[in-house]
DSSP file (Angstrom, degrees, kcal/mol; ACC not computed):
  #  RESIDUE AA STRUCTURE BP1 BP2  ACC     N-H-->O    O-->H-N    N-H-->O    O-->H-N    TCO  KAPPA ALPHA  PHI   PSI    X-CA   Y-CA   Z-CA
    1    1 A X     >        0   0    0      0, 0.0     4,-0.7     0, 0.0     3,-0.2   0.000 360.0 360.0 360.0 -34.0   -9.3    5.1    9.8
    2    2 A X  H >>  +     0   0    0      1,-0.2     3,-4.4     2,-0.2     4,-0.7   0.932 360.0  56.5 -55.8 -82.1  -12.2    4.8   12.5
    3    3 A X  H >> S+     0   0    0      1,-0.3     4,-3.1     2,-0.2     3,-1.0   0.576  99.5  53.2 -20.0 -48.4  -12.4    1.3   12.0
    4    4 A X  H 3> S+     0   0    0      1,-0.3     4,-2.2    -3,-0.2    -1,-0.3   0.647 109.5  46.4 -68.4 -24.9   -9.2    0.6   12.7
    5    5 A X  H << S+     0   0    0     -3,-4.4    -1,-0.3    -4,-0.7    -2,-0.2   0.590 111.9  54.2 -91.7  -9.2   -9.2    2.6   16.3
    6    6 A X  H XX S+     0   0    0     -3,-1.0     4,-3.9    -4,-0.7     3,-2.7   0.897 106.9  56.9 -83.8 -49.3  -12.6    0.6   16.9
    7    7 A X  H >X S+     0   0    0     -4,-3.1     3,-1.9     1,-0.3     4,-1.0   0.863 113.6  38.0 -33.8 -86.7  -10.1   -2.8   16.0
    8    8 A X  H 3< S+     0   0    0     -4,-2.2    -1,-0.3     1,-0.3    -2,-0.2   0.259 108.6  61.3 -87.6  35.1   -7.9   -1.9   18.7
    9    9 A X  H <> S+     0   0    0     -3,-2.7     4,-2.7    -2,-0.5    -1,-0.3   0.711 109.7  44.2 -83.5 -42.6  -10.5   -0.8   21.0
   10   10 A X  H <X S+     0   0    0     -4,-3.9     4,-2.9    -3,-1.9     3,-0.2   0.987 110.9  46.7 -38.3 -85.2  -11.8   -4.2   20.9
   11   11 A X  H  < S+     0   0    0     -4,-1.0    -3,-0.1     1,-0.2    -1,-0.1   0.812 119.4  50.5 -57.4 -31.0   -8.6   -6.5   21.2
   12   12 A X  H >4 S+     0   0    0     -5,-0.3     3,-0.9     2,-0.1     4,-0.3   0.951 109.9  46.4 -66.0 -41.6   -7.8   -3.9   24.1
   13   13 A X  H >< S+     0   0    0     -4,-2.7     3,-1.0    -3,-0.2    -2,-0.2   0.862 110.1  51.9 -34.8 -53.9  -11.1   -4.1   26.0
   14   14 A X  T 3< S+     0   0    0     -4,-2.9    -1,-0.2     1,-0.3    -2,-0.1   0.206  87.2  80.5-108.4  23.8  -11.3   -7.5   26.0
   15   15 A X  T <  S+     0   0    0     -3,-0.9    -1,-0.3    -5,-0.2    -2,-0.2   0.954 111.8  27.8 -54.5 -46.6   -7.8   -8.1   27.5
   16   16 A X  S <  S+     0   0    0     -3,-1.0    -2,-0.2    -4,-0.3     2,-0.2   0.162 106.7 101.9-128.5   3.5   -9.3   -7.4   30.9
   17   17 A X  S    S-     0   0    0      1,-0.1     2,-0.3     3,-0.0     3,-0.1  -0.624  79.9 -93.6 -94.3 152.2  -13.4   -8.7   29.9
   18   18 A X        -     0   0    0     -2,-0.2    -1,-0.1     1,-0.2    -2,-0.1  -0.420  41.2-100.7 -49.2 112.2  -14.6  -12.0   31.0
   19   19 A X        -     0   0    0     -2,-0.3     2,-0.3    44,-0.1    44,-0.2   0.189  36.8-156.4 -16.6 150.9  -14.3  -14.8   29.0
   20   20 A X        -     0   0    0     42,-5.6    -1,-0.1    -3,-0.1     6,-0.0  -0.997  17.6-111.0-137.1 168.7  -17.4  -15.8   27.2
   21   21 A X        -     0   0    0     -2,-0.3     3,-0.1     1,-0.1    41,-0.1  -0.228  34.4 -98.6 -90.9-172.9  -18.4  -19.3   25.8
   22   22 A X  S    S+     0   0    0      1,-0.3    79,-0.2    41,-0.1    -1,-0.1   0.661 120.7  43.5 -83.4   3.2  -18.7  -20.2   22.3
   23   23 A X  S    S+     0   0    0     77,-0.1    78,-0.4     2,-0.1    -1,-0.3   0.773  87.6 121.0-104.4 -37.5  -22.4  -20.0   21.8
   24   24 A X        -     0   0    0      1,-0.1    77,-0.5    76,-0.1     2,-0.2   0.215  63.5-127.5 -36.2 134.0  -22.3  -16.8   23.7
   25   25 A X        -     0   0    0     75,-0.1     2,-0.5    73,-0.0    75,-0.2  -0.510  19.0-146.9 -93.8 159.5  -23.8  -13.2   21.6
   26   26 A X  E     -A   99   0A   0     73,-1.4    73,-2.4    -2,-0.2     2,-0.6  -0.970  11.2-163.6-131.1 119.3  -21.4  -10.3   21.6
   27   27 A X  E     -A   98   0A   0     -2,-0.5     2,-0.5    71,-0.2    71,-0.2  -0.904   8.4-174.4-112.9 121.3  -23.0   -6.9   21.7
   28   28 A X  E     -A   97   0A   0     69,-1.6    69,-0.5    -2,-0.6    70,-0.1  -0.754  19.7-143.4-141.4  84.8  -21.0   -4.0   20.7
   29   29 A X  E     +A   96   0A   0     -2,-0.5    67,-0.2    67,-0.2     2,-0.2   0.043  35.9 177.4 -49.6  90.1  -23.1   -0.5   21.3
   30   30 A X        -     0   0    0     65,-1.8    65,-0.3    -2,-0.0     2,-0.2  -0.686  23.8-138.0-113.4-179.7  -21.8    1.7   18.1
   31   31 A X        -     0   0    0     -2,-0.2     2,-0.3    63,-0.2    63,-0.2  -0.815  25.7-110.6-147.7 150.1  -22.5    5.1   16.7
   32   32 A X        -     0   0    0     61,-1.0     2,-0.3    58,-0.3    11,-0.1  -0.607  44.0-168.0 -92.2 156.4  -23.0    6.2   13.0
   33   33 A X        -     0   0    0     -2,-0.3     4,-0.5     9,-0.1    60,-0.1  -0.881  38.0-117.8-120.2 153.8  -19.9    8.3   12.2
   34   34 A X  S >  S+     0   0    0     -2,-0.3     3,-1.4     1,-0.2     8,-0.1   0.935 120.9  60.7 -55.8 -44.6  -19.2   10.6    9.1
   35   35 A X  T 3  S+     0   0    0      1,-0.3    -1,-0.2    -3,-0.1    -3,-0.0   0.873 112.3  49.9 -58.4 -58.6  -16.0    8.0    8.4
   36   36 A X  T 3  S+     0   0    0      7,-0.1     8,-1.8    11,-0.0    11,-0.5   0.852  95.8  80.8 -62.8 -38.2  -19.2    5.9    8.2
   37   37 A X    <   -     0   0    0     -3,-1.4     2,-0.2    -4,-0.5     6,-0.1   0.020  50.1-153.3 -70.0 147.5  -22.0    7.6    5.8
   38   38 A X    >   -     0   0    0      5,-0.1     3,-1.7    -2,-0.1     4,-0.3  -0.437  51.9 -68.1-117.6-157.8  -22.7    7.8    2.3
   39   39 A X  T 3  S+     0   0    0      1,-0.3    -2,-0.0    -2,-0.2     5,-0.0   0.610 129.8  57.1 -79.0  -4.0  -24.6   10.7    0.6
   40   40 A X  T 3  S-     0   0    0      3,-0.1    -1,-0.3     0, 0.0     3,-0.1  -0.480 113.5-109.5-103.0  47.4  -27.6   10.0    1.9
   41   41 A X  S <  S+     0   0    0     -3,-1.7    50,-1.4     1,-0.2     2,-0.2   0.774  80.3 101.3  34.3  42.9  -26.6   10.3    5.8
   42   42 A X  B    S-F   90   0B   0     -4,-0.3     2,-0.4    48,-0.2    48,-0.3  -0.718  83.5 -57.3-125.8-162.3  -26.8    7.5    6.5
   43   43 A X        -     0   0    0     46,-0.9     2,-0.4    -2,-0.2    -6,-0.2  -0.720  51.4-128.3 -81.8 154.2  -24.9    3.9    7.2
   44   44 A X     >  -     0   0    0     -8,-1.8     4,-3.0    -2,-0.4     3,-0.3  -0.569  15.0-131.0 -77.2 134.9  -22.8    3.0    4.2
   45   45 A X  T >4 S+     0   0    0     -2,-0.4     3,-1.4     2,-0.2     5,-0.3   0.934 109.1  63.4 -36.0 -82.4  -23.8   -0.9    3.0
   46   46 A X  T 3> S+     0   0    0      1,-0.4     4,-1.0     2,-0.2    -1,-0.2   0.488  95.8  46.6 -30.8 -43.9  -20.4   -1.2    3.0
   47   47 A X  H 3> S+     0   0    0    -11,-0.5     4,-1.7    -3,-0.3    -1,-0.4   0.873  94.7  72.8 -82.6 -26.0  -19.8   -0.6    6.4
   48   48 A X  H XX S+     0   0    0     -4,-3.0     3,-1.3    -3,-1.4     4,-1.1   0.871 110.0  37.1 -21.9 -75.4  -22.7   -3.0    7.4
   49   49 A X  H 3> S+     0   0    0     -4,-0.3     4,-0.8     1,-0.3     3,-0.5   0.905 113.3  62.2 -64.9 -23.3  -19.8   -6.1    6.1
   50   50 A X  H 3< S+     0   0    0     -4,-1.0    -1,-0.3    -5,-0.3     3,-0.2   0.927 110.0  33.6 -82.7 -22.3  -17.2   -4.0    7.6
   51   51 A X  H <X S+     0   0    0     -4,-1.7     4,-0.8    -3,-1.3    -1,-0.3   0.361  99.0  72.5 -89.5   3.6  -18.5   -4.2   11.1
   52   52 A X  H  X S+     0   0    0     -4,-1.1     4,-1.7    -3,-0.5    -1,-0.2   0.554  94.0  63.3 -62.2 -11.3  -19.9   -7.6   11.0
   53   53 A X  H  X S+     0   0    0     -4,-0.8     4,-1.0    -3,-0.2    -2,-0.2   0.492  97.6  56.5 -71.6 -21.2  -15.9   -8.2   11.1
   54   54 A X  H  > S+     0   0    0      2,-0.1     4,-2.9     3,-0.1     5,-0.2   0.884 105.2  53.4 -72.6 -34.2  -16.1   -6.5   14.5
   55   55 A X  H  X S+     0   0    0     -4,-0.8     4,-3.1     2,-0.2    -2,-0.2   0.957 112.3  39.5 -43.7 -74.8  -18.6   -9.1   15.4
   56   56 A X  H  X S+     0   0    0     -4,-1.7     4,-0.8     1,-0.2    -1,-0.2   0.898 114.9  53.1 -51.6 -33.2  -16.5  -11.7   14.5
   57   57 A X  H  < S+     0   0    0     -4,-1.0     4,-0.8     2,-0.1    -2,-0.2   0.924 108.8  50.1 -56.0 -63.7  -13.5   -9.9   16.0
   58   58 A X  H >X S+     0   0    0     -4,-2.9     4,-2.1     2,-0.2     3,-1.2   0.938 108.6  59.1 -17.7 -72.9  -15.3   -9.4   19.4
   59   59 A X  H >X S+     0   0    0     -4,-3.1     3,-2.7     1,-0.3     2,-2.2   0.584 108.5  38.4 -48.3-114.2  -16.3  -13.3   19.4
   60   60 A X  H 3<>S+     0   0    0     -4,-0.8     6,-2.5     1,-0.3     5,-1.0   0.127 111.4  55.3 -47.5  -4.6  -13.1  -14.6   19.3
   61   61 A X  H <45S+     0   0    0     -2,-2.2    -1,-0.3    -3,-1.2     6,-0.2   0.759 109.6  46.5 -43.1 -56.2  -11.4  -12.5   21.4
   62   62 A X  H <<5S+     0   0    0     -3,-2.7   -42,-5.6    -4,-2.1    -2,-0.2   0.109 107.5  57.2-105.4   4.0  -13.6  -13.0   24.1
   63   63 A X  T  <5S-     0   0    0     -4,-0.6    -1,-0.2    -5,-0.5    -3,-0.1   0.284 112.4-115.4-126.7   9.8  -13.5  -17.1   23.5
   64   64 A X  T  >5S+     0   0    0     -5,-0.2     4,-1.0     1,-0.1    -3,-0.2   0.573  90.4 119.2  82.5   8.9   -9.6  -16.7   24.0
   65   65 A X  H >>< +     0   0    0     -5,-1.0     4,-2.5     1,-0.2     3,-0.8   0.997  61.0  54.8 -69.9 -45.2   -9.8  -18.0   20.1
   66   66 A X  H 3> S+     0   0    0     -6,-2.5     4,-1.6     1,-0.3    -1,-0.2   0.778 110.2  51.5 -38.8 -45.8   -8.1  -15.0   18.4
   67   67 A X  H 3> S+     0   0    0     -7,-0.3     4,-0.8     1,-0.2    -1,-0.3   0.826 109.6  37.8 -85.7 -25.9   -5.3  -15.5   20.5
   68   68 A X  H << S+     0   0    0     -4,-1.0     4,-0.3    -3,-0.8     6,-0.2   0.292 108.6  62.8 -92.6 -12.9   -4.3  -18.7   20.4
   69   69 A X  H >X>S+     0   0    0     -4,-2.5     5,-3.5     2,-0.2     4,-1.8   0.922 105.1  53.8 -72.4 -44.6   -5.0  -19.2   16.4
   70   70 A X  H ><5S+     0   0    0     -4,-1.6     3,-1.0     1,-0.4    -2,-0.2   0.928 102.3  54.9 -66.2 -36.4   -2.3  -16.4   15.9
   71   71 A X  T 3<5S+     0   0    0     -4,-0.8    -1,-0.4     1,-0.3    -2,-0.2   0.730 112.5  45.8 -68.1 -15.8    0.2  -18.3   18.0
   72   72 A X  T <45S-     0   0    0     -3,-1.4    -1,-0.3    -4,-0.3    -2,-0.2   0.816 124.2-100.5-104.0 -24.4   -0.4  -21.2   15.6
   73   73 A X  T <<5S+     0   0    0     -4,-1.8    -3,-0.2    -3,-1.0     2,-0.2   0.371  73.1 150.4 102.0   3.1   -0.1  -19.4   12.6
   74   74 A X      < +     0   0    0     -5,-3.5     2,-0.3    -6,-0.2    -1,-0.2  -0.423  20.5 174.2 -87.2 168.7   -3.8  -19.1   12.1
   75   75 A X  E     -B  132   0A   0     57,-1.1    57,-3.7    -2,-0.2     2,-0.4  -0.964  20.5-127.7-132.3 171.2   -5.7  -16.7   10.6
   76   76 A X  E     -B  131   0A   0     -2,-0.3     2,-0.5    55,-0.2    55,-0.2  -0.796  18.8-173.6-119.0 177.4   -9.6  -16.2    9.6
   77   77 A X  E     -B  130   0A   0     53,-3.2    53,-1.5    -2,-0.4     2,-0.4  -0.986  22.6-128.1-154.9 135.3  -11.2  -15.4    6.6
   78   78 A X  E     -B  129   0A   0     -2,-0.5    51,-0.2    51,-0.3     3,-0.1  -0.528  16.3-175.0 -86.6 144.6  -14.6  -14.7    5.5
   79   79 A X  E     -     0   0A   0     49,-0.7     2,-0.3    -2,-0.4    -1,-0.1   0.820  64.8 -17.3-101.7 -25.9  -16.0  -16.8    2.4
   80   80 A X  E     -B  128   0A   0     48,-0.5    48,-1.3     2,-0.0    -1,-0.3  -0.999  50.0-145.8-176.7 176.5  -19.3  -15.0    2.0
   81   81 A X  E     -B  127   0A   0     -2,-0.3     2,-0.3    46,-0.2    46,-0.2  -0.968   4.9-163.4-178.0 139.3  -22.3  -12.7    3.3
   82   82 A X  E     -B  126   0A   0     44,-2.2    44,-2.1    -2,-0.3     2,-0.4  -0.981  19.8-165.8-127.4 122.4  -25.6  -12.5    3.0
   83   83 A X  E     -B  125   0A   0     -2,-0.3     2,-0.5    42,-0.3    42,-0.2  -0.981  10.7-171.2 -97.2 100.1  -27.3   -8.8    4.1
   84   84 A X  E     -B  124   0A   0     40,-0.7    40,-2.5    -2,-0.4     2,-0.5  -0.930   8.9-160.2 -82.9 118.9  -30.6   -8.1    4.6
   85   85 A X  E     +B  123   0A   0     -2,-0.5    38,-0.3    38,-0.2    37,-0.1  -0.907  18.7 165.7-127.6 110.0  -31.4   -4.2    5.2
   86   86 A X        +     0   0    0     36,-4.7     2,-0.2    -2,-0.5    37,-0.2   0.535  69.0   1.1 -99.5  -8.0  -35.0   -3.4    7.0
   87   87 A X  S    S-     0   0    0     35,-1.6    -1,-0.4    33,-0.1     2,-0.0  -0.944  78.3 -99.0-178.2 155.6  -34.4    0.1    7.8
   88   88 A X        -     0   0    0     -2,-0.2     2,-0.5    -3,-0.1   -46,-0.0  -0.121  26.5-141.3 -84.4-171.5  -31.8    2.9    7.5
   89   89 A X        -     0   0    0    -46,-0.2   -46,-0.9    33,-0.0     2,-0.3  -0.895  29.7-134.8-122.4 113.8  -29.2    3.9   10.5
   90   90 A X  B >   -F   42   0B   0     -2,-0.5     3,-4.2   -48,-0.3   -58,-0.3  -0.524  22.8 -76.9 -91.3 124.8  -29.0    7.2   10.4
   91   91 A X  T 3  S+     0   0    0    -50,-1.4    -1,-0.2    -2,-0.3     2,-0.2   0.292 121.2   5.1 -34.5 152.8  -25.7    9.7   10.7
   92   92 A X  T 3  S+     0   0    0      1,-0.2    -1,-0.3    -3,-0.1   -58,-0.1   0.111  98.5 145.5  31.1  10.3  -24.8    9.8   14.0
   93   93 A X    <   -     0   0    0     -3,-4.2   -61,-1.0    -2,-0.2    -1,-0.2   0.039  46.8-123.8 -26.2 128.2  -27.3    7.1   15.4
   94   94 A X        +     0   0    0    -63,-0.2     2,-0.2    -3,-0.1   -63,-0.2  -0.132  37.8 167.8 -69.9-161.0  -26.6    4.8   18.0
   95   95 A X        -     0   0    0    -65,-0.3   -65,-1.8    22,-0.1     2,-0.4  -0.790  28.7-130.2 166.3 157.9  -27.0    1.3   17.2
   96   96 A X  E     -AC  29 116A   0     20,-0.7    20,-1.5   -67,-0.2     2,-0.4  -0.989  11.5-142.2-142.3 131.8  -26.1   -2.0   18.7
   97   97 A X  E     -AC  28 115A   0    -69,-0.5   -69,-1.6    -2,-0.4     2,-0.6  -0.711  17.9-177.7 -87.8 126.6  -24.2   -5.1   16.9
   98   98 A X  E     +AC  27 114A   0     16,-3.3    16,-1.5    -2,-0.4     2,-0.5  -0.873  17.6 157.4-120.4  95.2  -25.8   -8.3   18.1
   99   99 A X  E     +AC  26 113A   0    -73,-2.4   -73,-1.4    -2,-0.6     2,-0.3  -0.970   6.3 164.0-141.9 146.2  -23.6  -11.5   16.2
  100  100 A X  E     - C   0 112A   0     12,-1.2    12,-2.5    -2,-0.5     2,-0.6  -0.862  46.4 -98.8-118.9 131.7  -23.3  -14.7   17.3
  101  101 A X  E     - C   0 111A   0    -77,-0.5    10,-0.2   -78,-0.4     3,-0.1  -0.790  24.4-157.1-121.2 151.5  -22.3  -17.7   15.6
  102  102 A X  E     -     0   0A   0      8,-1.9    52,-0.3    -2,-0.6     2,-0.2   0.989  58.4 -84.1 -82.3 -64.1  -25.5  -19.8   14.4
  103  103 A X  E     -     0   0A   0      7,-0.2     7,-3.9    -3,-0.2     2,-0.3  -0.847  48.8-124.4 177.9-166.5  -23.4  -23.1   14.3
  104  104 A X  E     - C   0 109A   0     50,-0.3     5,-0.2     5,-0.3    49,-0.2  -0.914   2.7-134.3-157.8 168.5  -20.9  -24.9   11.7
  105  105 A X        -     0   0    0      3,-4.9    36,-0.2    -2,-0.3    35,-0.0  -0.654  54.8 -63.7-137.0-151.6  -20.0  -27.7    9.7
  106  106 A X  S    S+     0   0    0     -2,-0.2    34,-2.0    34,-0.1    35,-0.1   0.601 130.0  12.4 -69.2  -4.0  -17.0  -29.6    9.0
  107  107 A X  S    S+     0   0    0     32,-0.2    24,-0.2     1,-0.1    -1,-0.1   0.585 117.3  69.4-117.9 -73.3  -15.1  -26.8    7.3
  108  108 A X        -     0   0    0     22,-0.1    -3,-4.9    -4,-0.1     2,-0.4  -0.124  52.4-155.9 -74.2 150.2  -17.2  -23.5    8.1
  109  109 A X  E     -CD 104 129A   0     20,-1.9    20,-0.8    -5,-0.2     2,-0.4  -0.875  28.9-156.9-109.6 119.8  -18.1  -21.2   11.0
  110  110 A X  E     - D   0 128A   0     -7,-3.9    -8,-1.9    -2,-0.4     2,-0.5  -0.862   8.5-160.2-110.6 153.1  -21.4  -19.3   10.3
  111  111 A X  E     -CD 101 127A   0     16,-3.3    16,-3.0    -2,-0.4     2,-0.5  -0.904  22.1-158.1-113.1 142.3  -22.9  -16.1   11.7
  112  112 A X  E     -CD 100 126A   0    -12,-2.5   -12,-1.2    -2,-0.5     2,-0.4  -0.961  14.1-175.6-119.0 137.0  -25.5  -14.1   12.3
  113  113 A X  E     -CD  99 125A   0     12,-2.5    12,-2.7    -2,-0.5     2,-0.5  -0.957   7.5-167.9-110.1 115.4  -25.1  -10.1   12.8
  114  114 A X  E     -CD  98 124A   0    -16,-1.5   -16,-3.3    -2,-0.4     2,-0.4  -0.909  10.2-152.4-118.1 156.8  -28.1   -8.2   13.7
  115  115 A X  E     -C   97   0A   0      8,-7.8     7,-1.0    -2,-0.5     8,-0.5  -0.772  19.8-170.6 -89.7 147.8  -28.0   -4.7   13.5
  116  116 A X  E     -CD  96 121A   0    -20,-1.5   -20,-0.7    -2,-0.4     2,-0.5  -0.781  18.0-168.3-150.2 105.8  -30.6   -2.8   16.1
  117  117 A X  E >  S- D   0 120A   0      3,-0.5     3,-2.2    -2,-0.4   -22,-0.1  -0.706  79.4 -22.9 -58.0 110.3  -31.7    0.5   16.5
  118  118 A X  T 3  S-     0   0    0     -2,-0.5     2,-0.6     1,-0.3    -1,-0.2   0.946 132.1 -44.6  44.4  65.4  -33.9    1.3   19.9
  119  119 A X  T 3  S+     0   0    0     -3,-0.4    -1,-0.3     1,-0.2     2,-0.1   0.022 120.0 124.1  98.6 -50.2  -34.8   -2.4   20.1
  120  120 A X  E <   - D   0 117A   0     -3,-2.2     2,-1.7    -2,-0.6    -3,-0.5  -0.159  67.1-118.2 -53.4 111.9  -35.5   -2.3   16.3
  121  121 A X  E     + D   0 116A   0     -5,-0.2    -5,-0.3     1,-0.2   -35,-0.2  -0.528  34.9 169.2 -74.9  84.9  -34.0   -4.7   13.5
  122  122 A X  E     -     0   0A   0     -2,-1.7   -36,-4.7    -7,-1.0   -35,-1.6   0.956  68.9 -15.6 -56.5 -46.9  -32.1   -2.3   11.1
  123  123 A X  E     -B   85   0A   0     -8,-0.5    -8,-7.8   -38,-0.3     2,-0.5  -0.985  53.9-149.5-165.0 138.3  -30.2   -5.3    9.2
  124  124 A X  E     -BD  84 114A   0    -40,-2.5   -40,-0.7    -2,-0.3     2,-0.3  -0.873  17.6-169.3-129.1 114.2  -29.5   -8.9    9.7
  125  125 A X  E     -BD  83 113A   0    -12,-2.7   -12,-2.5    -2,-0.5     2,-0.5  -0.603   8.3-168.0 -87.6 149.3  -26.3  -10.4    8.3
  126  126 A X  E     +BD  82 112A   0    -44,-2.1   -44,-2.2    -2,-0.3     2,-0.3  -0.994  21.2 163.9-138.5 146.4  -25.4  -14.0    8.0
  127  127 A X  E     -BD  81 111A   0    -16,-3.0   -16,-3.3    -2,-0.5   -46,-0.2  -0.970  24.4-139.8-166.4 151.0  -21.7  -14.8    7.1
  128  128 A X  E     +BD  80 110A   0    -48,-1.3   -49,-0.7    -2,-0.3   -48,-0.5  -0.447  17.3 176.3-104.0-175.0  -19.2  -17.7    7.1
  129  129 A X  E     -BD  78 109A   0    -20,-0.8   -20,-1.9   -51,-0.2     2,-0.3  -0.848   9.9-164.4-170.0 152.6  -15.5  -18.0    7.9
  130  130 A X  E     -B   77   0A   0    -53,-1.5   -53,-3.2    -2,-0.2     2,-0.6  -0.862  24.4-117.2-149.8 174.3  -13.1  -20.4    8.1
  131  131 A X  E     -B   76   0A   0      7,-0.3     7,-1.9    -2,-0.3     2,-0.4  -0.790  32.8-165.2-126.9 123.7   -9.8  -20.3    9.6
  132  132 A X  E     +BE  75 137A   0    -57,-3.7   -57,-1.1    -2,-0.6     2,-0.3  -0.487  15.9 175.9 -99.1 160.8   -6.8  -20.8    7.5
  133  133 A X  E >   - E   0 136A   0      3,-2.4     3,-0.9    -2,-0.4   -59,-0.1  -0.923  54.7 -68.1-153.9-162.8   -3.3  -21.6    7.8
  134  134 A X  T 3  S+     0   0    0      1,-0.3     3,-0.1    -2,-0.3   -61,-0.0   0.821 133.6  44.3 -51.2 -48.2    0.0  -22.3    5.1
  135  135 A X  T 3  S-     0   0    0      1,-0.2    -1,-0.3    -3,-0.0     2,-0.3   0.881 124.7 -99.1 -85.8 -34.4   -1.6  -25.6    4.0
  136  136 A X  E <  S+E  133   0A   0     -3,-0.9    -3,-2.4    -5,-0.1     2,-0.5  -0.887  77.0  15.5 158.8-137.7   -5.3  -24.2    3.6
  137  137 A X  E     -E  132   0A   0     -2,-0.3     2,-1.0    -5,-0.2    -5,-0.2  -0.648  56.7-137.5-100.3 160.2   -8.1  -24.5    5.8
  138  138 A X        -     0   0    0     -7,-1.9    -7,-0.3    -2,-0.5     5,-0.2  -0.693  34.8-113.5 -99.3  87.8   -8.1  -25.4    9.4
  139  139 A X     >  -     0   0    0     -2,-1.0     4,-1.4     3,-0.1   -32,-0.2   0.127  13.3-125.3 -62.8-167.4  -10.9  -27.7   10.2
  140  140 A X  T >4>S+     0   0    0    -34,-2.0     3,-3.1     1,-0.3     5,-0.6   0.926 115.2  56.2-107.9 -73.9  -13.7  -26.3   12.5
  141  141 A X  T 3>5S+     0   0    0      1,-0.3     4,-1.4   -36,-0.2    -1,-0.3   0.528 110.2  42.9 -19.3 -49.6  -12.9  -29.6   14.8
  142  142 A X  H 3>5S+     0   0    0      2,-0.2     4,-0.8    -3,-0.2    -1,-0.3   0.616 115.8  52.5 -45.1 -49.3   -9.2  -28.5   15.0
  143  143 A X  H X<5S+     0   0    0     -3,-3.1     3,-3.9    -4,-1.4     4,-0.2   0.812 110.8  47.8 -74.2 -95.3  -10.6  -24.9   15.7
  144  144 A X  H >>>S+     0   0    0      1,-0.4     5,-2.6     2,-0.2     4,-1.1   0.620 102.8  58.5  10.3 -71.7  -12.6  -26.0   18.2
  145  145 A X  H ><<S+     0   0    0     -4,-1.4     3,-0.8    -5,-0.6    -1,-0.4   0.825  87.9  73.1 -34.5 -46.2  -10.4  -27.8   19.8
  146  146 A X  T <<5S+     0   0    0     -3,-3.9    -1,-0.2    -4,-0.8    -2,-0.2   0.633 108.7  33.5 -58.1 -41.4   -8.3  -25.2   20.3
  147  147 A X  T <45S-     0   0    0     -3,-1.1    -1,-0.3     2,-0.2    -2,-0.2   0.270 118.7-103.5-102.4   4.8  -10.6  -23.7   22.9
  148  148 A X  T <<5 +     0   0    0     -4,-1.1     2,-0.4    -3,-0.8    -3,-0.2   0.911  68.4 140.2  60.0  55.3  -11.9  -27.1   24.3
  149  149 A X      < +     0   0    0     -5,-2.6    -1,-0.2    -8,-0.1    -2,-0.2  -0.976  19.4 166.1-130.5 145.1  -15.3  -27.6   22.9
  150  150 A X        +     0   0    0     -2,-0.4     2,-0.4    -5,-0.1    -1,-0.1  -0.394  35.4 115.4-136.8  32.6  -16.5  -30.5   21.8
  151  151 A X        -     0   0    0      1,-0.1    -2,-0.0     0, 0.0     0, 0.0  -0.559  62.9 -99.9-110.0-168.3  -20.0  -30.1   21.3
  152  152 A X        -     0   0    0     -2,-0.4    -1,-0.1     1,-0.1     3,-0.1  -0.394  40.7 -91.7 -78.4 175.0  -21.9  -30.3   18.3
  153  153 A X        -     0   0    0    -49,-0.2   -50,-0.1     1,-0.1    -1,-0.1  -0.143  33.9-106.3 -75.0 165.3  -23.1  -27.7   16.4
  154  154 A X        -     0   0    0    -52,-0.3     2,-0.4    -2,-0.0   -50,-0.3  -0.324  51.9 -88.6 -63.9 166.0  -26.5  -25.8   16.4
  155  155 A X        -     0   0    0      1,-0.1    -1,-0.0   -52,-0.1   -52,-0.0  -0.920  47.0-107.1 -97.6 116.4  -28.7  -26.5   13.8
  156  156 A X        -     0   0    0     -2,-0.4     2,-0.4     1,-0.2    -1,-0.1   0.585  26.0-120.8  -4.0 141.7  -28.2  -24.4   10.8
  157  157 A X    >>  -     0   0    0      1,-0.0     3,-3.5   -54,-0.0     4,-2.0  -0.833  35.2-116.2 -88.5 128.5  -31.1  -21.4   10.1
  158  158 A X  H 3> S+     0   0    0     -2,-0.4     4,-1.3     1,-0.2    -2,-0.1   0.636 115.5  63.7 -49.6   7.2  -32.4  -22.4    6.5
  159  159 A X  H 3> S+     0   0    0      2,-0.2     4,-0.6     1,-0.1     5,-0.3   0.805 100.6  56.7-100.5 -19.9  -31.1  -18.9    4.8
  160  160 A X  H <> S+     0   0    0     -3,-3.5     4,-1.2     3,-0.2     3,-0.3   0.890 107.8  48.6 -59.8 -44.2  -27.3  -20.5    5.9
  161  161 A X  H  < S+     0   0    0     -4,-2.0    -2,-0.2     1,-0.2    -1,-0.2   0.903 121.9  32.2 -66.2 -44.1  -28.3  -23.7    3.7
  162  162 A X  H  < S+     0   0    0     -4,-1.3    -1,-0.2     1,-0.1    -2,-0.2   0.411 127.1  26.9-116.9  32.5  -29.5  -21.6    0.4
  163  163 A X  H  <        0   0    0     -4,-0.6    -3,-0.2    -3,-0.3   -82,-0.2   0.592 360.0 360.0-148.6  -2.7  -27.3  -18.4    0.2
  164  164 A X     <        0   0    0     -4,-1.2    -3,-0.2    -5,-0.3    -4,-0.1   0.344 360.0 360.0-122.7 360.0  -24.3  -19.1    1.7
């Protein structure tokens, strides 16, 4: 249920926040919660993927995408995720979500989420997404578009190329 007040904490916030562009990180200062924890007090894995979907949520929000995909009928959807876990987060821990997206290709949008404790790299996620609508997927040109950029992509990080 937390998640779900964090959701519309988000899409409320960043009615009234400054745009940001599409290379632009989104940092979103969170706290371990019980809602969060497994049996060893800590963060659940699980919620690691379920808040890199705040990430992603944040980004497009704040890059006017979110809103103008729903008027079309789009929606996104994640295809896959890769987790790396360097240290735990510990019940009621702050923590700060750092995600970005590392670049794309013609279909897919990739990410990276890192998690960070005092500085610290708890966990770094990489994950893809693509944006769908009736017929299928939406190509990332088309997405793009949408918000008027037209430059190329980054070039990929090599863990994008062999695990996702």
């Amino acid at each position: 249920m937390l998640l779900f007040f964090r959701v519309a904490f988000i899409i409320l916030r960043n009615l009234f926040r400054r745009r940001k562009d599409m290379l632009d990180a989104s940092v979103l200062r969170l706290r371990v919660w019980p809602t969060d924890m497994d049996l060893n007090f800590h963060l659940n894995d699980g919620r690691y993927v379920s808040l890199t979907g705040l990430g992603r949520l944040d980004l497009m929000s704040r890059t006017r995408l979110l809103r103008r995909a729903i008027k079309r009928g789009w929606y996104p959807v994640v295809g896959g995720i890769v987790i790396r876990y360097r240290r735990e987060i510990k019940a009621f821990e702050k923590f700060t979500l750092h995600s970005r997206i590392a670049g794309w290709d013609e279909k897919w949008f990739y990410f990276e989420h890192r998690f960070e404790t005092n500085g610290t790299v708890a966990a770094l996620a990489y994950s893809r997404g693509v944006m769908r609508n009736r017929e299928g997927a939406v190509p990332a040109r088309d997405v793009l578009a949408l918000i008027g950029y037209n430059e190329p992509s980054p070039a990929l990080p090599e863990i994008v190329s062999k695990f996702l």
